[in-house]
C-alpha positions in Angstrom: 0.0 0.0 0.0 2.6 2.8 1.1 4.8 1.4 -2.1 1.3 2.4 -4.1 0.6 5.2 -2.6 4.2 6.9 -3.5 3.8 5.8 -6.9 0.2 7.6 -7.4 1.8 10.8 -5.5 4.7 10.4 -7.9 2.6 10.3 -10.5 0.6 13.4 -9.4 3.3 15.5 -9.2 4.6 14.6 -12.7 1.4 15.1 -14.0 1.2 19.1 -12.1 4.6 19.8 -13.3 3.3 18.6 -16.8 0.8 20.9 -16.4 2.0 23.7 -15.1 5.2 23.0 -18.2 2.3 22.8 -21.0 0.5 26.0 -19.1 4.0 28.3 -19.6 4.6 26.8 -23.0 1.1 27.9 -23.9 1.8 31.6 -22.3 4.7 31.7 -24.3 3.4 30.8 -27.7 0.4 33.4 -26.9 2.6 35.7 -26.2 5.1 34.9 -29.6 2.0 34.8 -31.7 1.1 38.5 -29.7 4.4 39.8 -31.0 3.9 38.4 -34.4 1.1 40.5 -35.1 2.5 43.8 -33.3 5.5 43.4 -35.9 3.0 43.0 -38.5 1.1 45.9 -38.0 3.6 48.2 -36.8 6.3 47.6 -39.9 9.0 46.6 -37.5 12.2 45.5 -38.2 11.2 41.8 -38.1 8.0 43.0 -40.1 9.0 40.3 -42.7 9.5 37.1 -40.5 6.5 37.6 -39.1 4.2 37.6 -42.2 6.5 34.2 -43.1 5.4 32.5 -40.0 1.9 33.5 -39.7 1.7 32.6 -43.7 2.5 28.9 -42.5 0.6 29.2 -39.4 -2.8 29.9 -41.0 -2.6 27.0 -43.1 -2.3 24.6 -40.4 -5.4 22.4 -40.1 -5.6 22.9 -35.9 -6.6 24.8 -33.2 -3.3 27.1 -34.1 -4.3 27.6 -37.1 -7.9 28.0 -36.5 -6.6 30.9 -33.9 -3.9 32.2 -36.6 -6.6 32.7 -39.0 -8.9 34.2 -36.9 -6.5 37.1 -35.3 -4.6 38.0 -38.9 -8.6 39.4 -39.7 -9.2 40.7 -36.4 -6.1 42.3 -36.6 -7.0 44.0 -40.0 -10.9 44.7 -38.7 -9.5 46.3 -36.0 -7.7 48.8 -38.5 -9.9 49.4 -41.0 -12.2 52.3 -39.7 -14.6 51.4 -42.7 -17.8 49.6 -42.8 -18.0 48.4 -46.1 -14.7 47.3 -46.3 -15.4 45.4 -42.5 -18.2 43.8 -43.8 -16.6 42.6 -46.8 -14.0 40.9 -44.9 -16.6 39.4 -42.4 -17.9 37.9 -45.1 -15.4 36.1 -46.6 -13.6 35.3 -43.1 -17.7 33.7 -42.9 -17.3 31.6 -46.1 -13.6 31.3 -46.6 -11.7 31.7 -43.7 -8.5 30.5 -44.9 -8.9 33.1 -47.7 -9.6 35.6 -45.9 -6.3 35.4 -43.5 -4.5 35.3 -46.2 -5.9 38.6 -47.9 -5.3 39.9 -44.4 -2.2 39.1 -44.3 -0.9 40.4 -48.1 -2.7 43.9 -47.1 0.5 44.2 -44.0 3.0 42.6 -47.1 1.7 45.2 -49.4 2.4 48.0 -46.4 5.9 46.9 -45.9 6.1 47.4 -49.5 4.7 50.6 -50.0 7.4 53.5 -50.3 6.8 56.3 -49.0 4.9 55.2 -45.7 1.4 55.8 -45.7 0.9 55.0 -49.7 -2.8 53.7 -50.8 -3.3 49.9 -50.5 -6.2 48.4 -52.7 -7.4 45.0 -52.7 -10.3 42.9 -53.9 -10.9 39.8 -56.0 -10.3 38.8 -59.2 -13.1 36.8 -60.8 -12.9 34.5 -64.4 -16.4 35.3 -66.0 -16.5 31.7 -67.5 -14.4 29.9 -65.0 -12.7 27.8 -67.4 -9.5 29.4 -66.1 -7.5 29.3 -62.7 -7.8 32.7 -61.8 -4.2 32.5 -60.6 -3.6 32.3 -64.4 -4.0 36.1 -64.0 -1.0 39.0 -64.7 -1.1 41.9 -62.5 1.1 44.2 -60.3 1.0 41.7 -57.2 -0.1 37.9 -57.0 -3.5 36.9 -57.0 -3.8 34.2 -54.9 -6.4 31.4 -54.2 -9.8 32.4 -54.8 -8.5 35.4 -56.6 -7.8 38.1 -53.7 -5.3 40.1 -54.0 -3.4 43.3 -52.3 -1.3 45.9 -53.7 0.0 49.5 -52.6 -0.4 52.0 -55.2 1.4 55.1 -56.5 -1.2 57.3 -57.4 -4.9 56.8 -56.0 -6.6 58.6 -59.0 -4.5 55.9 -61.4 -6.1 52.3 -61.7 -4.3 48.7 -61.8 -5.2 46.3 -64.0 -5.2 42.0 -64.8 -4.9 40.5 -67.6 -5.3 37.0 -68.9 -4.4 35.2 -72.2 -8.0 34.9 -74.5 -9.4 37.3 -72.0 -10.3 41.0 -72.4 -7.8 43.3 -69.7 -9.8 45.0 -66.5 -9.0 48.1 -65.0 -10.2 49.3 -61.8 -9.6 52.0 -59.0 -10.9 53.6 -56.5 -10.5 56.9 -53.8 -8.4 56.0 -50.5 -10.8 55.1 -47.3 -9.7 56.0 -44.0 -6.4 54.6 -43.3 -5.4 54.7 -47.3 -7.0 51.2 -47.7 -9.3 50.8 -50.8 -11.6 48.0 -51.3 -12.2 47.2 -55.3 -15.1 44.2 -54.8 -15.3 42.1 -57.7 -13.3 42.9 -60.7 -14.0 40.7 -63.6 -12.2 39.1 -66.8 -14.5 38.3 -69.5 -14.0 36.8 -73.1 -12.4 38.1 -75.8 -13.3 37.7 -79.2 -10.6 36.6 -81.1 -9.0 39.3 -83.8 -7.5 38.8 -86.9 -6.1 42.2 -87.1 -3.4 41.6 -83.4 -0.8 40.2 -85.2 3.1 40.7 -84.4 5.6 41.5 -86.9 9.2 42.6 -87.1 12.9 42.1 -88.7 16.0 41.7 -86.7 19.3 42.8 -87.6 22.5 41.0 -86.4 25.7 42.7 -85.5 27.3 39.5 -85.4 28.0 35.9 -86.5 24.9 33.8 -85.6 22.1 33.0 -87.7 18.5 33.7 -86.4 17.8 30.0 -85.5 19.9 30.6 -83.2 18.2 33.5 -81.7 15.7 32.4 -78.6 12.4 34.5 -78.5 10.5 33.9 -74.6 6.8 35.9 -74.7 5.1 36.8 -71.4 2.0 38.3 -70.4 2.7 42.0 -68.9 1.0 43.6 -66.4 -1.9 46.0 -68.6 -0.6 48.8 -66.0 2.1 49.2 -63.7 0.9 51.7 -60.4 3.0 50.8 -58.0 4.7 53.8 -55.7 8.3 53.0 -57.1 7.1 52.2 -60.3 8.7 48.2 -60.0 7.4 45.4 -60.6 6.2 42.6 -57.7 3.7 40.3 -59.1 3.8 37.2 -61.1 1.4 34.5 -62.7 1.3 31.5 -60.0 -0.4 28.7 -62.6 -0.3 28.7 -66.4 -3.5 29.7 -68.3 -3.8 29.3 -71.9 -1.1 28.9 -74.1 0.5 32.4 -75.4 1.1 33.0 -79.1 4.0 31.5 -80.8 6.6 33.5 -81.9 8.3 32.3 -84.9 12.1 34.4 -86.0 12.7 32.8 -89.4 15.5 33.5 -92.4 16.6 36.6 -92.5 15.3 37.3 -89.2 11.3 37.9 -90.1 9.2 37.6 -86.9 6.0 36.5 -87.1 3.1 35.3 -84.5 -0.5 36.2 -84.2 -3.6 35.3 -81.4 -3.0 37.7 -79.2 -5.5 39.9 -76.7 -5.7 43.3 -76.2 -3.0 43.9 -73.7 -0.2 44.1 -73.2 2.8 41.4 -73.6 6.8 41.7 -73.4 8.9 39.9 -75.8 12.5 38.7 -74.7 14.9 38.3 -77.6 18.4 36.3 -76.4 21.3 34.3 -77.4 24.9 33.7 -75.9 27.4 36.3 -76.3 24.5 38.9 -76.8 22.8 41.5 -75.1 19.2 40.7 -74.5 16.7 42.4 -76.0 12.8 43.3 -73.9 10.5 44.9 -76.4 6.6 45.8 -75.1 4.0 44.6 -77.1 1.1 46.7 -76.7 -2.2 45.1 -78.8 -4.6 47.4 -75.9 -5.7 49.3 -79.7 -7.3 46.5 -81.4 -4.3 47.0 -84.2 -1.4 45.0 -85.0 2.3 45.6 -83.8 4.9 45.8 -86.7 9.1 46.5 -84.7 10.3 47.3 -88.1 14.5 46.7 -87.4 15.3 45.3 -84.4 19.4 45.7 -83.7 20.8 42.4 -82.2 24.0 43.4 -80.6 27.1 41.3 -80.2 28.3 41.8 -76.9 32.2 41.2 -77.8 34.1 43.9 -78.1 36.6 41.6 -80.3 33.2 41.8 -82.9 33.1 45.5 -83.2 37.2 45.8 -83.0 38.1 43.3 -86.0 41.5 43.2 -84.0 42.7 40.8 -81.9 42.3 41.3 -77.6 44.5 42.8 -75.8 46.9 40.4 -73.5 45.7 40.0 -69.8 45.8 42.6 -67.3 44.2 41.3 -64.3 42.9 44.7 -62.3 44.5 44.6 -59.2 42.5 45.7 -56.1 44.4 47.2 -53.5 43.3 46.4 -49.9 43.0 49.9 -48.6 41.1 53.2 -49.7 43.5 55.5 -47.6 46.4 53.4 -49.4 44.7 53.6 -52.9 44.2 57.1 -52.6 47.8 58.2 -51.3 48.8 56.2 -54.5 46.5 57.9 -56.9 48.0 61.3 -55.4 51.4 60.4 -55.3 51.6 59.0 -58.7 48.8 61.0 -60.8 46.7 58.4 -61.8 43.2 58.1 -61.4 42.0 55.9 -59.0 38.7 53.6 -59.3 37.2 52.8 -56.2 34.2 49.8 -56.4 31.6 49.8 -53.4 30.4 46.0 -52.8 28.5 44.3 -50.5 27.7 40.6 -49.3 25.8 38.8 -50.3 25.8 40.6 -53.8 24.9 38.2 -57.2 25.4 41.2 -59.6 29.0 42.4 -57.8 30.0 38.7 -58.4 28.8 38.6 -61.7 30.5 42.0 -62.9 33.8 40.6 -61.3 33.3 37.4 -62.8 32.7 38.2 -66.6 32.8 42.3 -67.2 36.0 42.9 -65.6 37.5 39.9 -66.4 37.4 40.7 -70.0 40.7 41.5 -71.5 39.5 44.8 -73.3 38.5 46.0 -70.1 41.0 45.1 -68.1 42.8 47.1 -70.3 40.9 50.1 -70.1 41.1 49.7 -66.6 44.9 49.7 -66.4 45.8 53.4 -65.7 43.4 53.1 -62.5 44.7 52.6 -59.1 41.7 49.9 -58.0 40.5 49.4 -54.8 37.3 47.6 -53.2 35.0 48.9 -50.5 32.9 46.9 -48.6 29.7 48.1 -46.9 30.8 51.4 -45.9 28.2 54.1 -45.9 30.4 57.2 -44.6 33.2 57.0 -47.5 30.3 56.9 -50.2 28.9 59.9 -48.6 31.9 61.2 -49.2 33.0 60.5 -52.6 29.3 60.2 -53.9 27.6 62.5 -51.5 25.0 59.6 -51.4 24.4 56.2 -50.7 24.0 53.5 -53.1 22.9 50.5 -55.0 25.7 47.2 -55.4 28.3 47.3 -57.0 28.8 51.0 -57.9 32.5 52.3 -59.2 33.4 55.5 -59.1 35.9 57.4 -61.5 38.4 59.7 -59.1 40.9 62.2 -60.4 44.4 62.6 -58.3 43.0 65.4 -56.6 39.9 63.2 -55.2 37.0 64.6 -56.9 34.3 62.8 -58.5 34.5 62.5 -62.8 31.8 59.6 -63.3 30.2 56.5 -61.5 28.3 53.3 -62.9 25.6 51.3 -61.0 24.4 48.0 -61.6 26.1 45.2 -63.5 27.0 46.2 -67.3 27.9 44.3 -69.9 31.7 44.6 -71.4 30.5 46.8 -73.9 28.3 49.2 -72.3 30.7 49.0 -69.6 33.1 50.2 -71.9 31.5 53.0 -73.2 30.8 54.2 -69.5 35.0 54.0 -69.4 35.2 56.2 -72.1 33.6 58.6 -70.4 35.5 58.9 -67.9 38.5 59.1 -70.3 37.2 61.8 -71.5 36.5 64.0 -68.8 39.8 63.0 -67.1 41.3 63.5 -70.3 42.9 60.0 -71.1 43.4 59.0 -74.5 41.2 56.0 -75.6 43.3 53.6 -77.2 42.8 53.3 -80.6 41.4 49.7 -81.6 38.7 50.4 -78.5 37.8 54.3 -79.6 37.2 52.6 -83.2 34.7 49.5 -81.5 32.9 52.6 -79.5 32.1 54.3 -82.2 31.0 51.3 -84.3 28.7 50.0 -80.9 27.5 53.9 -80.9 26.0 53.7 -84.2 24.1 50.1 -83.7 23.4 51.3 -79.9 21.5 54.3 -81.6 19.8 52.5 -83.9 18.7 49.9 -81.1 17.4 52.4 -78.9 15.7 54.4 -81.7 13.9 51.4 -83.0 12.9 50.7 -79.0 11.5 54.1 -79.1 9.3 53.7 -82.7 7.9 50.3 -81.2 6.6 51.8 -78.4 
């Protein structure tokens, strides 16, 4: 009996600290799922992780999830100081609950987006008239997700967005910010489009180079009908496939050729290796065909343009120190190029990897005292008076002023031609076989960007 009655006591007491164990656990994760949603709302600094976790957390088919998806609204409802627009997301929280968390939840994404602070958010649903379609099939701004809903921040209030979908007509909608710069669109829907003999696509390319146009790779994609976002980029994507997109066929001597298309708007990549890619827009929103005329295909080897031979190799040598670089530059009158980096940084790694490693740049390069910065904001205040974007070089006479800077990665020749400009204004002479490939780039590089102009 006493040997019985320790083992129930024992058991008791493992089964109150159990208890009490599960209790604080439970305190805790109230009080982590608490924080999540501050974060969300308020923008913080772990803003992002937040919206990750709670994404995974209202999909969960328990009690959590059934809480998740519940607070994510009331957590919205609570901000929205409009009736229509609470009633509205009642309702769906009534009939879809799942889709109505996650709307909730892209209306704090699209806030953390939105630049400046305080921009217009809209949202609504996207709707297939005939429902042949998976509405995720659908192009705009942002992602429409399941069921259609979508969220977005906006530039300009008094400006719509727009969806568009292959074999459907384009919508348009907008709206006048509510209180608290939310808008609610309702249904916006995508009806079909009679197919139009008259949208057809042509054009002729022009190669500066040695392929043949079978070798040139054409990609089509379905463009947003409007872009109204308040940085003017670019943040949604089609999630499924919808119908198939016009073919289009580039055959000899470079005729291209493809019709079926809707009235929107589509982009058309043109690329091959060794060149630089061409995007043309395709708008068909007029009812009309689209006729390029020439479309320049540039060889993106200098060796193409120079008819010489390259240069020998002159790897650029980085010095390890700015104050070194630039006591050099003084001391011994050259220039000095200073490149601000960062990690991680794909296109810094890329421009080391294949612009500067190019022999004709390296030896444009070669009168530069090199050195590479990493992360430091104060020294490109100083030299730029600004921050910036990864990698940016900068072009510094002896005397430590500012001649010229590039941003971004560039390709060997339109690097290049950024070099020359800084020859020029720190009056270095181009050397001969590249000043003659400039000028031969210059011309096609016009004609490029005048036919880009003409097509749109």
């Amino acid at each position: 009996m006493i040997a019985n009655s320790r083992i129930g006591s024992l058991l008791l007491a493992v089964t109150l600290l159990a208890a009490a164990h599960g209790a604080s656990q439970g305190s805790a994760a109230d009080e982590t799922h608490e924080k999540r949603l501050e974060s969300l709302a308020s923008q913080d600094s772990s803003a992002f992780a937040s919206y990750h976790q709670l994404r995974d957390m209202i999909t969960r088919n328990d009690d959590v999830g059934e809480l998740a998806r519940k607070d994510v609204v009331d957590r919205l409802l609570a901000e929205v100081d409009n009736e229509r627009i609470q009633l509205e997301l009642l309702r769906v929280r009534e009939t879809e609950p799942l889709h109505a968390a996650a709307l909730a939840l892209e209306v704090f994404h699209a806030r953390l987006w939105a630049k400046p602070k305080g921009s217009t958010i809209v949202a609504g649903q996207v709707v297939i008239d005939d429902g042949q379609i998976d509405v995720r099939a659908s192009q705009g701004q942002t992602l429409v997700g399941e069921g259609g809903y979508f969220a977005t921040a906006i530039g300009d209030p008094m400006k719509p967005i727009g969806f568009a979908l292959q074999g459907y007509q384009p919508i348009f909608a907008k709206g006048h910010a509510n209180q608290n710069g939310f808008v609610w669109l309702g249904r916006l829907r995508l009806r079909r489009d009679e197919v139009d003999a008259m949208r057809t696509l042509h054009g002729q390319i022009r190669i500066f180079g040695d392929i043949g146009p079978d070798e040139i790779s054409s990609s089509l994609f379905l463009a947003p009908p409007i872009i109204n976002t308040p940085t003017g980029g670019y943040h949604g994507a089609a999630q499924v496939s919808g119908e198939p997109l016009p073919t289009v066929s580039i055959s000899d001597p470079g005729s291209i050729h493809a019709a079926g298309f809707s009235p929107t708007v589509y982009w058309l990549s043109l690329t091959a290796d060794g060149y630089s890619p061409r995007m043309l827009v395709l708008d068909f929103t007029g009812d009309e065909g689209v006729d390029l005329g020439t479309i320049p295909f540039l060889c993106a080897d200098i060796g193409y343009y120079a008819k010489t031979e390259p240069p020998g190799p002159r790897p650029v040598k980085w010095e390890k120190s700015y104050a070194a670089a630039a006591l050099t530059s003084r001391d011994e009158g050259r220039p000095l190029l200073v490149m601000f980096s960062t990690e991680p940084c794909a296109p810094c790694m890329m421009l080391e990897q294949t612009t500067l490693k190019n022999p004709w740049i390296e030896q444009l390069l070669s009168p530069f005292v090199a050195v590479k910065v990493m992360q430091n904001q104060e020294l490109q205040e100083e030299i730029l008076g600004h921050g910036v974007g990864y990698p940016t070089l900068a072009f510094v006479d002896p005397e430590g002023n500012l001649v010229h800077n590039i941003t971004g990665f560039q390709e060997s020749m339109f690097f290049a031609q950024e070099c020359a400009k800084a020859y020029e204004k720190l009056k270095l002479d181009v050397p001969m076989g590249i000043e003659r490939l400039l000028n031969a780039f210059e011309q096609a590089h016009e004609s490029s960007q005048q036919t880009d102009q003409e097509a749109e």
